[in-house]
C-alpha positions as CSV (number, residue, x, y, z in Angstrom):
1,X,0.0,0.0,0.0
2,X,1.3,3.3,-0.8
3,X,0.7,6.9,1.1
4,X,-0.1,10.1,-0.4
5,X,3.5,11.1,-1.0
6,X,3.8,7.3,-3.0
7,X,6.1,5.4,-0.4
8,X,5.4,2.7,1.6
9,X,3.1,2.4,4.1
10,X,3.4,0.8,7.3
11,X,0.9,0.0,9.9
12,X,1.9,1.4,13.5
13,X,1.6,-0.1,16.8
14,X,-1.8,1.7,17.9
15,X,-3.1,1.0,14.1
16,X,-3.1,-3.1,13.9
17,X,-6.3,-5.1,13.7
18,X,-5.5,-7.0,17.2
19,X,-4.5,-3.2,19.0
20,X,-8.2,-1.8,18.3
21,X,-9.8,-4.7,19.1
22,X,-8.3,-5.2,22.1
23,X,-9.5,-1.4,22.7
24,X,-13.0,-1.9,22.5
25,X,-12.6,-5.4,24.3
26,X,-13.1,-7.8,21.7
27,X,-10.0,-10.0,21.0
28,X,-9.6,-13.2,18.5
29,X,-9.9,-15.8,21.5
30,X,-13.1,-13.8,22.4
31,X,-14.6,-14.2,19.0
32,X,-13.4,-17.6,18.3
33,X,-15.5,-18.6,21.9
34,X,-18.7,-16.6,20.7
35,X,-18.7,-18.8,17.4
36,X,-18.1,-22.2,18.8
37,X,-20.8,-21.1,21.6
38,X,-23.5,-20.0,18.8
39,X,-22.3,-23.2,16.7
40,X,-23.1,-25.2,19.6
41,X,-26.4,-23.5,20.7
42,X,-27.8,-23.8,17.0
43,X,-26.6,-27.4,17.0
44,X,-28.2,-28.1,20.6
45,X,-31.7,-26.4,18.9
46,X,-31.8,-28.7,15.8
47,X,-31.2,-31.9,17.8
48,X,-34.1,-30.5,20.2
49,X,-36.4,-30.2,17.0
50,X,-35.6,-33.6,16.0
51,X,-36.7,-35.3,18.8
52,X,-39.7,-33.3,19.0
53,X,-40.2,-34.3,15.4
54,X,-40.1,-37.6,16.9
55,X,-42.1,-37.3,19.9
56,X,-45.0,-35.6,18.5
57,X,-44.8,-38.1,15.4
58,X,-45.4,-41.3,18.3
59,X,-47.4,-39.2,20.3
60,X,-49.8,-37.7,17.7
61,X,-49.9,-40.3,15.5
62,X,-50.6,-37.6,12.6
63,X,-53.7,-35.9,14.1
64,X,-51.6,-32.9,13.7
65,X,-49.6,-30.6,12.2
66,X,-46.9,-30.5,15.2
67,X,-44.6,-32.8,13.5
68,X,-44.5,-30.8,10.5
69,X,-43.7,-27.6,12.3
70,X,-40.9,-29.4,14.4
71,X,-39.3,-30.6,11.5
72,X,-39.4,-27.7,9.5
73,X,-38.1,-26.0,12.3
74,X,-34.9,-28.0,12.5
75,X,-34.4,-27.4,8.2
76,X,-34.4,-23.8,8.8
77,X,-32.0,-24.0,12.0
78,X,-29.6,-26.3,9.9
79,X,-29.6,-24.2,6.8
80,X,-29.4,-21.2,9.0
81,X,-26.2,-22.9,10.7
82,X,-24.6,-23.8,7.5
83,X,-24.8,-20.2,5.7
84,X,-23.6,-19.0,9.2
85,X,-20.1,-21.6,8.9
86,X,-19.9,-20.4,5.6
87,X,-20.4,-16.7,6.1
88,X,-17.7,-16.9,9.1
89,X,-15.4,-18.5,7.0
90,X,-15.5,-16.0,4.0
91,X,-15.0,-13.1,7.1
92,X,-12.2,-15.2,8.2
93,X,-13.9,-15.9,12.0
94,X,-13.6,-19.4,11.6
95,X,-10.2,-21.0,10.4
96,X,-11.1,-24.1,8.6
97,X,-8.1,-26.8,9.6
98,X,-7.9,-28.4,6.5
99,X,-8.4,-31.9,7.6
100,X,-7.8,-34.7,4.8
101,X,-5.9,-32.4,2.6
């Protein structure tokens, strides 16, 4: 990157990415918590839709709609989870390890 008078430009101390964010009191490990805890809480909500799914499905026994809404319910979460992995991993929040590569 160049300045105004065309040389180089280098980032100081006060200026990096990790030195304003540890201003405001948000630092990588921070964010890196608050996406494995909302990964975990949408993943903890789509197993509870299952097995309502699954209870109302015995219970019911397709008298009503409850099994329907359950179900659709735990589609939305899980496509909701999966543009949420891949948003964080086009922002960079998530660090995919590359596993099998």
């Amino acid at each position: 990157m160049l300045t105004a008078a065309g040389g180089p430009c280098t980032l100081q101390a006060s200026q990096a990415p990790e030195a304003g964010a540890a201003a405001v009191g948000t630092t990588g490990r921070e964010r890196l918590m608050a996406s494995k805890i909302l990964i975990v809480a949408a993943l903890v909500a789509i197993l509870y839709n299952l097995g309502a799914g699954l209870f109302y499905m015995m219970v019911d026994k397709g008298s009503t709609a409850r099994t329907v809404h359950a179900l659709t319910w735990r589609i939305g979460l899980s496509v909701g989870l999966i543009l949420i992995v891949m948003l964080g991993i086009w922002m960079g929040w998530i660090q995919p390890h590359g596993l099998g590569r």
